[in-house]
C-alpha positions in Angstrom: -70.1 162.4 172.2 -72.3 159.2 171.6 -74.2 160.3 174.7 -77.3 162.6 172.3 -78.4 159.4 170.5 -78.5 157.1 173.7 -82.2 156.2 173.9 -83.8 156.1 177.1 -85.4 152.7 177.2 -85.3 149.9 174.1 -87.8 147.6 173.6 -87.8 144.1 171.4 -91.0 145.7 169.4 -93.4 148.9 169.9 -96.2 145.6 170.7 -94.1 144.6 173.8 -94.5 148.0 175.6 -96.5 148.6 178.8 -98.8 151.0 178.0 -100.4 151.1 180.9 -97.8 151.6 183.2 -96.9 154.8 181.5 -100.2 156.1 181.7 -99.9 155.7 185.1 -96.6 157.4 185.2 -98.1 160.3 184.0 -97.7 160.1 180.2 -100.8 161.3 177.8 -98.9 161.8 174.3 -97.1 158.9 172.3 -95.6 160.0 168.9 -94.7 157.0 166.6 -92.5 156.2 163.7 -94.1 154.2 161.0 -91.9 151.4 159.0 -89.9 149.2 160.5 -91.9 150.6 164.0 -95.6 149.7 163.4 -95.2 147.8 160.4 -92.4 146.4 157.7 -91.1 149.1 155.7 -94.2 150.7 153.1 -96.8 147.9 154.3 -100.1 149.3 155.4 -101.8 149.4 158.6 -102.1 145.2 159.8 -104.9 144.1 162.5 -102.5 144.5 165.4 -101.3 148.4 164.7 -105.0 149.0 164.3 -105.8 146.7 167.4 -102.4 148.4 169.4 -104.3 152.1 168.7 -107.6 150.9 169.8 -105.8 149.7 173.3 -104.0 152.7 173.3 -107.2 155.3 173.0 -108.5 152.7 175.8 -106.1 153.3 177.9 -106.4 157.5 177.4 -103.5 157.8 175.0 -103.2 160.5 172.2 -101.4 159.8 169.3 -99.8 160.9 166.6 -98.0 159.3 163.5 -94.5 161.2 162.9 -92.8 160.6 159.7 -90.2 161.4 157.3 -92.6 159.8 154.4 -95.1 161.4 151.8 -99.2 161.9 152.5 -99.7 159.3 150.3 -97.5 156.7 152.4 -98.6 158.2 156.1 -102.3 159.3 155.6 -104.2 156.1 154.8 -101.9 154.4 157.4 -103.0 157.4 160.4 -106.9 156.7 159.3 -107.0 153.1 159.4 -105.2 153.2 163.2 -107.3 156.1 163.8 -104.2 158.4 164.9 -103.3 162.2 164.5 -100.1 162.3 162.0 -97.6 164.5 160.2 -95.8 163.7 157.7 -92.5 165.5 155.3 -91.1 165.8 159.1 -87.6 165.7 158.7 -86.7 163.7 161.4 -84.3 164.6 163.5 -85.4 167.9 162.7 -87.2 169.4 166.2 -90.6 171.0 164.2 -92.3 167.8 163.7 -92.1 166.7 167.6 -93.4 170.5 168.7 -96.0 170.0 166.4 -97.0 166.6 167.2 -97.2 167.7 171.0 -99.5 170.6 170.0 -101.9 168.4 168.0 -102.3 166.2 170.9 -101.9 168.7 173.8 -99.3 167.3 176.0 -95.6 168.8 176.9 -92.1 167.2 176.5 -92.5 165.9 180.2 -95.7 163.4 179.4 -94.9 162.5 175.6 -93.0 159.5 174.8 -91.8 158.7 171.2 -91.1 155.4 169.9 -89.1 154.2 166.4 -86.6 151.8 165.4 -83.7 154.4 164.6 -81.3 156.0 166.9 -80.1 159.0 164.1 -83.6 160.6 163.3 -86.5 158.7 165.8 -84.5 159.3 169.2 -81.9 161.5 168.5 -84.9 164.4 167.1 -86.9 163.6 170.2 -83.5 163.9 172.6 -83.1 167.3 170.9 -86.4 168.9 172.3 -85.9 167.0 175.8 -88.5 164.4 175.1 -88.2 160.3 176.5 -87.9 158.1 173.9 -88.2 154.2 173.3 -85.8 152.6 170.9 -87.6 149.6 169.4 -85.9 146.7 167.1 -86.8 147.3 163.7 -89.3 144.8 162.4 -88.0 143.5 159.4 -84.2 143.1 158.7 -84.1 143.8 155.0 -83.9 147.3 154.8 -82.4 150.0 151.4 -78.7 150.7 151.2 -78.8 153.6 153.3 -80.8 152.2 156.4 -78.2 149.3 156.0 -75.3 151.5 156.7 -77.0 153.6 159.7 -77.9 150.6 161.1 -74.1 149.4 161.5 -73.6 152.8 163.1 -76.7 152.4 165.4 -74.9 148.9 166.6 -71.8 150.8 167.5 -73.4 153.7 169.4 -75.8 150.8 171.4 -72.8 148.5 172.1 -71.0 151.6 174.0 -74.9 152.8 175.7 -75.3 148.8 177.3 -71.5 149.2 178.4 -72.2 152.4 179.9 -75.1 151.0 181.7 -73.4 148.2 182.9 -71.0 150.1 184.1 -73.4 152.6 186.3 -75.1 149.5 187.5 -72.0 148.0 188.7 -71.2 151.3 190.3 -74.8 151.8 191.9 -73.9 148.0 193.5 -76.2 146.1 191.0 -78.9 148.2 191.5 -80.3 149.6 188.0 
């Protein structure tokens, strides 16, 4: 049941990714959520998002900006990291992630998407078949309704690290 918002890898923060190493895996497309991801909640771009994109184009990346926020949040945030964006998406809704993959030309199997919530982020890229990277939100204050989705998200993650535990225990201690 919990099983369609497990993410596939979590991360302490969308800075503490190896980029590189997924290039090398074969990814080309990363699809990001904004607040709480990139930056605190309605903040604007900071040095390191715009320094993280730079790397990221370096590297060989394509990118694109996916959020449930208005043009006037997401826009001047996509052209000061230089990224691709939509925005209106209605995460977990599946449109947005199609159409983030055709703006940047790459497929399910070499996209990633990374955000900070398991019920929209993760769960709407799970839906289309896409890997996804769970990152800790960035700042803890968050509205009413974030609050209570985040106690939810702490139940469903408690049950994915037992689960894991439990299939590395099974695999002998090998992950």
């Amino acid at each position: 049941m919990f099983e369609k918002f497990y993410p596939d890898d979590k991360a302490q923060s969308a800075y503490a990714i190896d980029y590189q190493k997924l290039y090398d895996q074969g990814f080309r497309g990363l699809i990001y959520d904004i607040d709480n991801t990139l930056v605190p909640h309605g903040k604007p771009a900071d040095q390191k998002a715009i320094q993280l994109f730079a790397r990221l184009r370096d590297i060989g990346f394509s990118t694109c900006l996916l959020s449930n926020n208005n043009k006037r949040r997401v826009e001047p945030f996509a052209r000061d990291v230089g990224s691709d964006y939509i925005c209106m998406a209605f995460k977990p809704k599946r449109d947005g992630y199609y159409q983030a993959m055709k703006i940047m030309g790459t497929k399910t199997d070499n996209t990633i998407f990374i955000g900070d919530q398991l019920f929209t982020d993760v769960w709407g890229a799970k839906r289309i078949g896409m890997r996804n990277i769970l990152t800790a939100p960035i700042n803890p204050v968050e509205e009413i309704q974030i609050v209570l989705k985040r106690f939810l998200e702490k139940i469903v993650l408690k049950k994915w690290e037992r689960e894991k535990k439990e299939k590395k225990k099974k695999k002998g201690g090998r992950a």
